[in-house]
Structure formats: structure tokens, C-alpha cells
mmJSON file of the N, C-alpha and C atoms, coordinates in Angstrom:
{"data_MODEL":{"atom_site":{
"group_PDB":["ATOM","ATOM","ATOM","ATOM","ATOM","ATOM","ATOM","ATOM","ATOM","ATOM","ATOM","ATOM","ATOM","ATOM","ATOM","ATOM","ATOM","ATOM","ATOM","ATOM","ATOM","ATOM","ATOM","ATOM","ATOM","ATOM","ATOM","ATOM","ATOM","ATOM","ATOM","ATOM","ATOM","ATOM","ATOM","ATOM","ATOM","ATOM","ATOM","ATOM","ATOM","ATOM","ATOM","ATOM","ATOM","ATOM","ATOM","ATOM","ATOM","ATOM","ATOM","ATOM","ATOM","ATOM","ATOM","ATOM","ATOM","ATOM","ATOM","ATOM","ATOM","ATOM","ATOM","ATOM","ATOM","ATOM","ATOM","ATOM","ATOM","ATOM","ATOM","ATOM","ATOM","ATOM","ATOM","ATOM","ATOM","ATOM","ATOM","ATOM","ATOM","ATOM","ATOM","ATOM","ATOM","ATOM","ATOM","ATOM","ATOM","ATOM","ATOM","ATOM","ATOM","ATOM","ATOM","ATOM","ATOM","ATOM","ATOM","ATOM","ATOM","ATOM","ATOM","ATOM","ATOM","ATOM","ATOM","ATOM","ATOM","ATOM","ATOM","ATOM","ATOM","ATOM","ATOM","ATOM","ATOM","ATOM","ATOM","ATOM","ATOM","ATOM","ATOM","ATOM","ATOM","ATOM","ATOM","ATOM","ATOM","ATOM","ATOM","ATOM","ATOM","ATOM","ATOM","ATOM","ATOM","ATOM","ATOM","ATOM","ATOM","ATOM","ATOM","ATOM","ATOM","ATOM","ATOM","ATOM","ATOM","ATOM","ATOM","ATOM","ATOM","ATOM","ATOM","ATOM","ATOM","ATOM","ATOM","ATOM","ATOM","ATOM","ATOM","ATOM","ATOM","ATOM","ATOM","ATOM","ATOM","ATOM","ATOM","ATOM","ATOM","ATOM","ATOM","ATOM","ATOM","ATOM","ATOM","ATOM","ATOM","ATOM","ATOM","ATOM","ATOM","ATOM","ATOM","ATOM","ATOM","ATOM","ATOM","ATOM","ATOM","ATOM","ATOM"],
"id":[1,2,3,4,5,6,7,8,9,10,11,12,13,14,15,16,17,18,19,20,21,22,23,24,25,26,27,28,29,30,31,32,33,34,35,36,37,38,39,40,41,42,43,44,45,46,47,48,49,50,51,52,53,54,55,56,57,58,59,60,61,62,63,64,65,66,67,68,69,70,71,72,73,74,75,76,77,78,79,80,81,82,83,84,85,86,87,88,89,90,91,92,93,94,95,96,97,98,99,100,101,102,103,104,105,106,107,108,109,110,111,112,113,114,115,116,117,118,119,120,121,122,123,124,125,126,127,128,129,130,131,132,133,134,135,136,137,138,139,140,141,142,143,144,145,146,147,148,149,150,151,152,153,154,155,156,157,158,159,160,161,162,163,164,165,166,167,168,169,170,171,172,173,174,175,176,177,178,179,180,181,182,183,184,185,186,187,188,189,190,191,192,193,194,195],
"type_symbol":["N","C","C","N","C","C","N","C","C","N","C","C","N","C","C","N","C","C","N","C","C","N","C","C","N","C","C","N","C","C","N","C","C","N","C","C","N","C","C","N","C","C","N","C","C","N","C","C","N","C","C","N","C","C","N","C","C","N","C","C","N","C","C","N","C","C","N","C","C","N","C","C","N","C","C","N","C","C","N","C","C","N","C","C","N","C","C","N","C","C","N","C","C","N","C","C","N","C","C","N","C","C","N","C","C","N","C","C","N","C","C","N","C","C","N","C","C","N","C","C","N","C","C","N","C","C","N","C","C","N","C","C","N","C","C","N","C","C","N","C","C","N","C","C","N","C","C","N","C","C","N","C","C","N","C","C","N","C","C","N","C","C","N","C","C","N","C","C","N","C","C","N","C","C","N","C","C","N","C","C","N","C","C","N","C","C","N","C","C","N","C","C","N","C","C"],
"label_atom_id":["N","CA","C","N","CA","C","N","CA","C","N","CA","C","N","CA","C","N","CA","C","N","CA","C","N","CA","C","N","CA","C","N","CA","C","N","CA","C","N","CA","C","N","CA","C","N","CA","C","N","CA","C","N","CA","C","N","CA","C","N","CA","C","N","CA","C","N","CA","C","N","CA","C","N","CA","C","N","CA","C","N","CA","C","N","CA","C","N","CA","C","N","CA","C","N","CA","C","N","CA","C","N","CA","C","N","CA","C","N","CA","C","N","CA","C","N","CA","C","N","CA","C","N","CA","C","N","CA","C","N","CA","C","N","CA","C","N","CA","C","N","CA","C","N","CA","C","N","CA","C","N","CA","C","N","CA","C","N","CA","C","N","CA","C","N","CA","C","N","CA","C","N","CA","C","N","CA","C","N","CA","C","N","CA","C","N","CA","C","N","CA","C","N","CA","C","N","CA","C","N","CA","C","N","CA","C","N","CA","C","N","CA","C","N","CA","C","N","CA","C","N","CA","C","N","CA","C"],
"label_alt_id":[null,null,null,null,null,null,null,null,null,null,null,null,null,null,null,null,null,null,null,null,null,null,null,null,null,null,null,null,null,null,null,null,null,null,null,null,null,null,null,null,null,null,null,null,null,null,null,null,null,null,null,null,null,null,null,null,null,null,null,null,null,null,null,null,null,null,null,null,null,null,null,null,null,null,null,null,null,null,null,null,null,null,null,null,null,null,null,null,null,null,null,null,null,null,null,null,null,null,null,null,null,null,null,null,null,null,null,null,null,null,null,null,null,null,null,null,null,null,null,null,null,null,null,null,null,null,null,null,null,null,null,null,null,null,null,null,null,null,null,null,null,null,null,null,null,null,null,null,null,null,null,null,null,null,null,null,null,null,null,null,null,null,null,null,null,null,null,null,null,null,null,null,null,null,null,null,null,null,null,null,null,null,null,null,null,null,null,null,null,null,null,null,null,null,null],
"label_comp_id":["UNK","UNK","UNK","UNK","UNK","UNK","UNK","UNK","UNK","UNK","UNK","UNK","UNK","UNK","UNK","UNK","UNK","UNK","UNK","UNK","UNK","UNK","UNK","UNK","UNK","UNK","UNK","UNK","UNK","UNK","UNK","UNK","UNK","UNK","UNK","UNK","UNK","UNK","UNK","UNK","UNK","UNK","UNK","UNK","UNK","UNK","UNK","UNK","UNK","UNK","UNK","UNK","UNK","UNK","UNK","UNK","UNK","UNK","UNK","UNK","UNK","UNK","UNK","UNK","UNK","UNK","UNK","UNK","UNK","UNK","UNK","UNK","UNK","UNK","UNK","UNK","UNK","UNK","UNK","UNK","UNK","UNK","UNK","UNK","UNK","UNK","UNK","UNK","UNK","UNK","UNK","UNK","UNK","UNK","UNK","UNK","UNK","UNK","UNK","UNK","UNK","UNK","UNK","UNK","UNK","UNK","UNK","UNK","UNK","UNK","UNK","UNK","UNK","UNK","UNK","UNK","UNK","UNK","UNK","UNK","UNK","UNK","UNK","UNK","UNK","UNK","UNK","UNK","UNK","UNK","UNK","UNK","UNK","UNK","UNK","UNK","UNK","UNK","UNK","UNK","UNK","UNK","UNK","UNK","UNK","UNK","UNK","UNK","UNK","UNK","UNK","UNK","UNK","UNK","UNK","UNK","UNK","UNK","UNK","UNK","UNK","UNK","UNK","UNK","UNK","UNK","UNK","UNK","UNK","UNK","UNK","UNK","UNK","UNK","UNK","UNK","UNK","UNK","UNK","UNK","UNK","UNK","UNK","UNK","UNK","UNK","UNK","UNK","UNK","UNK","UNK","UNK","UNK","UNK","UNK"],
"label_asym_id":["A","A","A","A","A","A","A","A","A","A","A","A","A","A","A","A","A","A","A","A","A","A","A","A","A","A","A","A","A","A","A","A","A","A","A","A","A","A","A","A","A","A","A","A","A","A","A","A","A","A","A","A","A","A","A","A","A","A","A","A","A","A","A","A","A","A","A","A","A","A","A","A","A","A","A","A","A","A","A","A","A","A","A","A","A","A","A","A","A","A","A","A","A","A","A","A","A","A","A","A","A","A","A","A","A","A","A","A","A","A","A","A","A","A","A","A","A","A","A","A","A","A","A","A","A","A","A","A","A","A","A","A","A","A","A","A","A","A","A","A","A","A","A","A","A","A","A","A","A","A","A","A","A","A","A","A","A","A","A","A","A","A","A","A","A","A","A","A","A","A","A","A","A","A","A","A","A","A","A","A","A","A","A","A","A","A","A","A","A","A","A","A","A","A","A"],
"label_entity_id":["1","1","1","1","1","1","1","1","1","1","1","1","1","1","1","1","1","1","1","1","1","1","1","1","1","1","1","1","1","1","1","1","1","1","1","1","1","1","1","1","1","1","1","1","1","1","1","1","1","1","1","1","1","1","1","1","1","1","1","1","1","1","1","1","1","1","1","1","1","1","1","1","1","1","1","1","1","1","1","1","1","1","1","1","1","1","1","1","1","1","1","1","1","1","1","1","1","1","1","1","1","1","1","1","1","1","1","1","1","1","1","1","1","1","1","1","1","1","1","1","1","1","1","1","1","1","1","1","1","1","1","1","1","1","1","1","1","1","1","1","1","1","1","1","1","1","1","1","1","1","1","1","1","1","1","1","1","1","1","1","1","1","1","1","1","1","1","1","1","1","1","1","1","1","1","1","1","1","1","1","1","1","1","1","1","1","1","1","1","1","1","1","1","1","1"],
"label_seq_id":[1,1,1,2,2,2,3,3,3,4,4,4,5,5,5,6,6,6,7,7,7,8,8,8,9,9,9,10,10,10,11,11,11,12,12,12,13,13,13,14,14,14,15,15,15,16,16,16,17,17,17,18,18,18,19,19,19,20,20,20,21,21,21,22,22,22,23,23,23,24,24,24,25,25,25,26,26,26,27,27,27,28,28,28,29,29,29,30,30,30,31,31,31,32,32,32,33,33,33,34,34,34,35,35,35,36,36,36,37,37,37,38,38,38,39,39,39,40,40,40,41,41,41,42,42,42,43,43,43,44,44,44,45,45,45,46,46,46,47,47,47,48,48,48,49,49,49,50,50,50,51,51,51,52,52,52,53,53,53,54,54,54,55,55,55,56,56,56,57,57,57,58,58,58,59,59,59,60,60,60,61,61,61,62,62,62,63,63,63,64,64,64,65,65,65],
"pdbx_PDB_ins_code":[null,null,null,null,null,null,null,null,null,null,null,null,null,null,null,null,null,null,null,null,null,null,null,null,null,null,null,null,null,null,null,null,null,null,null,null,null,null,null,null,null,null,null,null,null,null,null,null,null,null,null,null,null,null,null,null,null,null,null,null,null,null,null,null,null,null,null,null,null,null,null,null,null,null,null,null,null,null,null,null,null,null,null,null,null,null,null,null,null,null,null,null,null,null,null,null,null,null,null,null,null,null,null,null,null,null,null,null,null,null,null,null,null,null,null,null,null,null,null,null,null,null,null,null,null,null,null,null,null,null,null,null,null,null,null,null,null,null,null,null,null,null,null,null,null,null,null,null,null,null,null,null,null,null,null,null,null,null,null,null,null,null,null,null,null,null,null,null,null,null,null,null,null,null,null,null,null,null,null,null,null,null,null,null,null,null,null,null,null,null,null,null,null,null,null],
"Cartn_x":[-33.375,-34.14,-35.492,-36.563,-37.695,-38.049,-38.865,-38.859,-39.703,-40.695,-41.719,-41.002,-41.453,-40.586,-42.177,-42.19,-43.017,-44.831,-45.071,-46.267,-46.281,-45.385,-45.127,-44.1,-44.349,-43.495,-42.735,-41.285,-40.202,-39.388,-38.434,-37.072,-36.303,-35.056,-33.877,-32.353,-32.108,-30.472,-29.798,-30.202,-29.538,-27.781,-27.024,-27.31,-27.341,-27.651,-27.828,-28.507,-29.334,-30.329,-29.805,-28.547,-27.899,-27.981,-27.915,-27.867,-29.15,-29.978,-31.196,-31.738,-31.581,-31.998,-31.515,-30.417,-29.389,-30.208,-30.706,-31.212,-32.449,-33.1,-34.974,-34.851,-32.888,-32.748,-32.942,-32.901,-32.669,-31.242,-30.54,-29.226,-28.903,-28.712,-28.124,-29.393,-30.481,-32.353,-32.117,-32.372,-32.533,-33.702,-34.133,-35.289,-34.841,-36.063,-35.99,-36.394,-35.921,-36.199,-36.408,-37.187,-37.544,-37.175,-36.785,-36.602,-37.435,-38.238,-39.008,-39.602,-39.854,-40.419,-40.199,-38.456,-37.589,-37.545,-37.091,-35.913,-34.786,-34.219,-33.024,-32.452,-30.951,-30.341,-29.85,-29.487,-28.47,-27.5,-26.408,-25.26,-25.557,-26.219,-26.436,-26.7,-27.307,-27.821,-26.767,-25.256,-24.51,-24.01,-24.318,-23.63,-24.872,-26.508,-27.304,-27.718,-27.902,-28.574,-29.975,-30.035,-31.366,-31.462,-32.427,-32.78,-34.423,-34.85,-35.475,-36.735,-38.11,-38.998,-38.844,-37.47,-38.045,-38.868,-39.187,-40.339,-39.646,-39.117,-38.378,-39.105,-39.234,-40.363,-39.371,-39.635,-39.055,-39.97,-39.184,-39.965,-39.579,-40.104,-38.968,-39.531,-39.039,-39.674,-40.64,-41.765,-42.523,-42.394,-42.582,-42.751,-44.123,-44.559,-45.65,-45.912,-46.629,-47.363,-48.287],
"Cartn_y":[-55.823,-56.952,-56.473,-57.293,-57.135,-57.334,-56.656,-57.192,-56.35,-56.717,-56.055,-55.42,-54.085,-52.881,-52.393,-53.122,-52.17,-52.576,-53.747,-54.363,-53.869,-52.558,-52.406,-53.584,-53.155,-53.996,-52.819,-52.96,-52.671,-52.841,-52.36,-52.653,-51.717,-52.83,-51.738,-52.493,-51.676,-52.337,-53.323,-53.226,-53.526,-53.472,-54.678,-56.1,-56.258,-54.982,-55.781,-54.937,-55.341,-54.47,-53.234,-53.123,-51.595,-51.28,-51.563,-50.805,-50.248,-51.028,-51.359,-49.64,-49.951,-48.526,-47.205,-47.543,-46.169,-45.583,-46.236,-46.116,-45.679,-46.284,-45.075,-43.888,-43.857,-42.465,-43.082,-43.987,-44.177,-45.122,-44.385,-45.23,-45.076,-44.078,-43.802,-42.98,-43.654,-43.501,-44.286,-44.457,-45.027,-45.646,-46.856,-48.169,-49.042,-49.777,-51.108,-51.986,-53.033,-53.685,-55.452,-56.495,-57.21,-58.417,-59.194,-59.736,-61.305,-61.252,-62.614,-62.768,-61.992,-62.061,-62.154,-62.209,-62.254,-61.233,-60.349,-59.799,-59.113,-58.207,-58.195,-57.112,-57.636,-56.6,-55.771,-54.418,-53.038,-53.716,-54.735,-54.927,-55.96,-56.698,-57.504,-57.074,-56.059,-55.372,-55.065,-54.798,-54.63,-56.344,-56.768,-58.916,-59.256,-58.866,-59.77,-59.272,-60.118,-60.141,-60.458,-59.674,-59.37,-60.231,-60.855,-61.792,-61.056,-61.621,-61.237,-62.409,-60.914,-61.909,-61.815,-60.924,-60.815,-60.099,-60.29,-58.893,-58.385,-57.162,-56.381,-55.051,-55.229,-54.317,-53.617,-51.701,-51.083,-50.046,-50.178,-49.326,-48.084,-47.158,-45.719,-45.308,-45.804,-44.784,-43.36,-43.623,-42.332,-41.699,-40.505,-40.206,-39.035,-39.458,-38.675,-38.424,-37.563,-37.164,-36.906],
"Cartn_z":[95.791,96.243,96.716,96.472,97.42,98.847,99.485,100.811,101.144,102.206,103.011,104.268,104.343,104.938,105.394,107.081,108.411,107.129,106.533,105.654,104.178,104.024,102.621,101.514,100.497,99.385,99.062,99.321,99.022,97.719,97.314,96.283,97.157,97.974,98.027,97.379,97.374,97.447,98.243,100.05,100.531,100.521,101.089,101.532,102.842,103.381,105.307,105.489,106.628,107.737,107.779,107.63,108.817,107.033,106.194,104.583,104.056,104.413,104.377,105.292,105.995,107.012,106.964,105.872,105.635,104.383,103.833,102.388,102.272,103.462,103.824,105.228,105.226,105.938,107.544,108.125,109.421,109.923,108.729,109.943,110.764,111.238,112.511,113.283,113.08,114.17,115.437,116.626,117.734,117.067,116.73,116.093,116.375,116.389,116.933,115.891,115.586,114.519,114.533,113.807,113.676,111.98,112.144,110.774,110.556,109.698,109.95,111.003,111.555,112.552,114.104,114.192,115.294,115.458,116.815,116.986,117.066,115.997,115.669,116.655,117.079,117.75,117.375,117.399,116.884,116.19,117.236,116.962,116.181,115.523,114.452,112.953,113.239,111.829,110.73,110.982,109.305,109.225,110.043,109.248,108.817,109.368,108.768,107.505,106.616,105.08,105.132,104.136,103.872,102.344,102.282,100.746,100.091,99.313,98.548,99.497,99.189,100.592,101.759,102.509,103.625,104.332,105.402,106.217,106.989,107.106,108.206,108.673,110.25,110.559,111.363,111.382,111.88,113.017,114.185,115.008,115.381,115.733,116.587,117.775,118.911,120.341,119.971,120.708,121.339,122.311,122.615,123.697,123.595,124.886,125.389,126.601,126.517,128.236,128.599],
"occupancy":[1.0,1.0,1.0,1.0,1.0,1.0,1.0,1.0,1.0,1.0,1.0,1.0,1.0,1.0,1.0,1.0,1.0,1.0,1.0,1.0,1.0,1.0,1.0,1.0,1.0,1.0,1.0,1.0,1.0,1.0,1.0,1.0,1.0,1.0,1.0,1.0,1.0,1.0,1.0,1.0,1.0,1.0,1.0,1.0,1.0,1.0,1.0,1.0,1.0,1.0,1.0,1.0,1.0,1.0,1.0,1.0,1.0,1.0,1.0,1.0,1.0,1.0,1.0,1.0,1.0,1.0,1.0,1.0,1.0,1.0,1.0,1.0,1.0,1.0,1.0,1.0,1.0,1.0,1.0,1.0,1.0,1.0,1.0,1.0,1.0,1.0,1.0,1.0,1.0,1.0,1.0,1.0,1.0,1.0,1.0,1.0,1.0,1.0,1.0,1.0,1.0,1.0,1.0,1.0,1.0,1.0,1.0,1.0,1.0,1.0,1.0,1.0,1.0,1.0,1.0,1.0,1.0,1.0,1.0,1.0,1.0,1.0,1.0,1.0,1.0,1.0,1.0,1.0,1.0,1.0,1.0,1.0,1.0,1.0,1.0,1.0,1.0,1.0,1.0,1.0,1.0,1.0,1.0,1.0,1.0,1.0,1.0,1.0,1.0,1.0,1.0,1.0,1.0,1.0,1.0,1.0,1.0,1.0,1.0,1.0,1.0,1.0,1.0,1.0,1.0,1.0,1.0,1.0,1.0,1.0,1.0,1.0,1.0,1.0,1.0,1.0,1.0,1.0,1.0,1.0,1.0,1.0,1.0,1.0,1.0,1.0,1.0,1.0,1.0,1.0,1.0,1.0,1.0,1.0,1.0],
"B_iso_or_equiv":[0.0,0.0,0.0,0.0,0.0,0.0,0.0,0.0,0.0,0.0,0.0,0.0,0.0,0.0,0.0,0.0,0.0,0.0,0.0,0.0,0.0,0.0,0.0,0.0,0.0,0.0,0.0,0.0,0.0,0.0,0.0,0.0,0.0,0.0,0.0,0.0,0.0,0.0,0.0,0.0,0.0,0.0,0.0,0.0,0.0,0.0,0.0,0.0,0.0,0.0,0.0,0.0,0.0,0.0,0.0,0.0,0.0,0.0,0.0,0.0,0.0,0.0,0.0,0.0,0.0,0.0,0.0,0.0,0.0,0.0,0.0,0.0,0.0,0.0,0.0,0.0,0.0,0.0,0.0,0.0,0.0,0.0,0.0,0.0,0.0,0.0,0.0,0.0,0.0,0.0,0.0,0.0,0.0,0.0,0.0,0.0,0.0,0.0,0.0,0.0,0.0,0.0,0.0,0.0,0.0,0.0,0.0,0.0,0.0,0.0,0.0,0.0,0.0,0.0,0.0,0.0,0.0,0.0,0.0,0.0,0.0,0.0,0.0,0.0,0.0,0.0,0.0,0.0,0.0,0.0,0.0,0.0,0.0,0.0,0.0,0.0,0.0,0.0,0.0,0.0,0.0,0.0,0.0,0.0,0.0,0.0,0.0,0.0,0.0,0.0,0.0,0.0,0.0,0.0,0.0,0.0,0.0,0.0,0.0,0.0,0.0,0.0,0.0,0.0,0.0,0.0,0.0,0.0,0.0,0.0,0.0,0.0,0.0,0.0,0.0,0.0,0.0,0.0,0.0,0.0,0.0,0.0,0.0,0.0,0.0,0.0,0.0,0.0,0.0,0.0,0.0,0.0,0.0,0.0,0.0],
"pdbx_formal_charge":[null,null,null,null,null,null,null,null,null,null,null,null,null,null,null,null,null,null,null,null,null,null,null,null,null,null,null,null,null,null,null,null,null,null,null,null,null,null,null,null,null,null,null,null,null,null,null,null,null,null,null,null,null,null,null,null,null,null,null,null,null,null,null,null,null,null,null,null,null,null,null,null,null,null,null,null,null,null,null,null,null,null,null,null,null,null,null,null,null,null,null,null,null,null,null,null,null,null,null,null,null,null,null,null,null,null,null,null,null,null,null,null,null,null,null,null,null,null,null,null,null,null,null,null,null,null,null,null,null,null,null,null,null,null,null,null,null,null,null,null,null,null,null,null,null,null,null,null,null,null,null,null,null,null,null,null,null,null,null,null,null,null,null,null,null,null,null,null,null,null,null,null,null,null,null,null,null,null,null,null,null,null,null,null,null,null,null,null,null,null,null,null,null,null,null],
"auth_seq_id":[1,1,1,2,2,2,3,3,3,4,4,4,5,5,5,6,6,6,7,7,7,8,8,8,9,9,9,10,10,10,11,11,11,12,12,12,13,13,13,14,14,14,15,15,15,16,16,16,17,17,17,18,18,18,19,19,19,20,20,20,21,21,21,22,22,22,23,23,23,24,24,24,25,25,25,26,26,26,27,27,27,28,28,28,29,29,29,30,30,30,31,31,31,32,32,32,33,33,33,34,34,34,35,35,35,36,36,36,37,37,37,38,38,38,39,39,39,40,40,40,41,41,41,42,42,42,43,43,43,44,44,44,45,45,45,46,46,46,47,47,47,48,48,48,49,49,49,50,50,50,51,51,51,52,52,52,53,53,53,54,54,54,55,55,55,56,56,56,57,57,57,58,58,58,59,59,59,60,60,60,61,61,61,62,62,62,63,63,63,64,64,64,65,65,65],
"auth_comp_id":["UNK","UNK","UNK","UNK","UNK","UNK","UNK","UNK","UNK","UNK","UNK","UNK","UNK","UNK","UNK","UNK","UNK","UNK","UNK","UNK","UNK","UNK","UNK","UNK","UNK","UNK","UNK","UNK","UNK","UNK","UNK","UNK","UNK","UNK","UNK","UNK","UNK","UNK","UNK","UNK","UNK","UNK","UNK","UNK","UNK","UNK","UNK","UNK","UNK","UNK","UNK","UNK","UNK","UNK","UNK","UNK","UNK","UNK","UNK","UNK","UNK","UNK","UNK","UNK","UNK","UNK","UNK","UNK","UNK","UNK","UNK","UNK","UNK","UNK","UNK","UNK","UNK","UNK","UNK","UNK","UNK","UNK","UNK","UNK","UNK","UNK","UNK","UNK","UNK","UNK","UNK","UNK","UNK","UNK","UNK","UNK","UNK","UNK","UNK","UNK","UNK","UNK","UNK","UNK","UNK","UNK","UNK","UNK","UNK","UNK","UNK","UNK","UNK","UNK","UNK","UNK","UNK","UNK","UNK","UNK","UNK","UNK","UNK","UNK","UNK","UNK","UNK","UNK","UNK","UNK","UNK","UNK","UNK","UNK","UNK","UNK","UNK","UNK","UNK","UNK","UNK","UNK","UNK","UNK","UNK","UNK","UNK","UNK","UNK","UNK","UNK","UNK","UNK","UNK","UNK","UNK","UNK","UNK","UNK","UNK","UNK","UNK","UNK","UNK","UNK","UNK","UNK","UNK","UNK","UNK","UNK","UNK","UNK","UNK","UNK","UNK","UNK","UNK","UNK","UNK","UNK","UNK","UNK","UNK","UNK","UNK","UNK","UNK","UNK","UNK","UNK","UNK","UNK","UNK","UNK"],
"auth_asym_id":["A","A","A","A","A","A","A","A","A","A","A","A","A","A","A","A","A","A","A","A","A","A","A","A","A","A","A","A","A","A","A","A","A","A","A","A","A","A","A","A","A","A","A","A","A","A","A","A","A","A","A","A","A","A","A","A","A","A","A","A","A","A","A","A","A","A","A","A","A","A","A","A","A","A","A","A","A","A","A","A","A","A","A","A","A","A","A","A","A","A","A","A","A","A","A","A","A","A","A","A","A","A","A","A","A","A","A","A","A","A","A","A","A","A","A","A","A","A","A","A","A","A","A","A","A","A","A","A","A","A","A","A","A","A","A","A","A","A","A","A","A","A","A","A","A","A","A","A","A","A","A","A","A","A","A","A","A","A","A","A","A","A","A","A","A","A","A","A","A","A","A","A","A","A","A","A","A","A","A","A","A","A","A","A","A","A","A","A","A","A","A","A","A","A","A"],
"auth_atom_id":["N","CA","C","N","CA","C","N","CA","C","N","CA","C","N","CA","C","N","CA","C","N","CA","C","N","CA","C","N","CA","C","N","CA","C","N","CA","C","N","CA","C","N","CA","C","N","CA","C","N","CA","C","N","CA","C","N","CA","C","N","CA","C","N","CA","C","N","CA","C","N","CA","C","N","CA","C","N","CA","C","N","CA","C","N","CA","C","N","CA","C","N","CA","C","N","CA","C","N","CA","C","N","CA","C","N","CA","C","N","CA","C","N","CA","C","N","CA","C","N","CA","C","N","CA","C","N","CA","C","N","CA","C","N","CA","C","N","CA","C","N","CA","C","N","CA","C","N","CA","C","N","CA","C","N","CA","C","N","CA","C","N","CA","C","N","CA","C","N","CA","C","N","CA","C","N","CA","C","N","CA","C","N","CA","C","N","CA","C","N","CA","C","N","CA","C","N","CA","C","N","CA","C","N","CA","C","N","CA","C","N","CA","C","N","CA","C","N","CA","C","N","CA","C","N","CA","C"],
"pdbx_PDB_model_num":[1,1,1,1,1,1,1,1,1,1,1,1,1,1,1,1,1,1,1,1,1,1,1,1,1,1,1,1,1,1,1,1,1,1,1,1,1,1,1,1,1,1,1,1,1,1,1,1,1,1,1,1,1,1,1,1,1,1,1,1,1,1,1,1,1,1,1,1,1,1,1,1,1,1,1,1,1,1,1,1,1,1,1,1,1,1,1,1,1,1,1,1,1,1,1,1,1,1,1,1,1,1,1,1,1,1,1,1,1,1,1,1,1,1,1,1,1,1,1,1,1,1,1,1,1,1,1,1,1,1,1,1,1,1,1,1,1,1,1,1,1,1,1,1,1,1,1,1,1,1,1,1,1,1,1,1,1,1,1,1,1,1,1,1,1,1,1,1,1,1,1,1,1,1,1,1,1,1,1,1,1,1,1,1,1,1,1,1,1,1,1,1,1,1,1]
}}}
């Protein structure tokens, strides 16, 4: 499926967020993530689906000093 991944245009496989993240190597990353523009919690990410068109933005903690 297509989908905008952090303003890029994507093709993944999917079919969920948590598949989705396994597949550009952050499944198991401490990120924070967004779908359409919501939101999304950890514990939501392997039930929600991902369709063709969506925008899913991924974040990862910094740290600095």
C-alpha cells in the first residue's frame, strides 16, 4: 500500500502500524507515533490498519545536554 511515512511517499506491506514499523526496522524502537494526524498509542499500533493514503508520522526521543 501507499502511504506517507514522517512527509515521504511510501509502498509497504503493512497491514498495521506495529507491521508497518517492523518493516523500516523500528519495531521494537521506543517512537512515538501519529496517524492522520492523531495520536496513536503503543498499545494500539498491531489492531490499527493502515489503508492506502495514509500519513503516519514517526518520532524517536532525543537526548541532549
Amino acid at each position: 500500500m501507499k502511504i506517507t511515512l514522517n512527509g515521504a511517499a511510501r509502498d509497504l506491506t503493512g497491514p498495521t502500524v506495529q507491521d508497518a514499523l517492523a518493516e523500516i526496522g523500528l519495531g521494537a524502537a521506543k517512537v512515538a507515533t501519529a496517524l492522520n494526524g492523531a495520536f496513536l498509542p503503543a498499545a494500539a499500533r498491531p489492531e490499527t490498519t493502515l489503508k492506502d493514503g495514509d500519513a503516519l508520522e514517526v518520532v524517536a526521543p532525543m537526548q541532549g545536554g
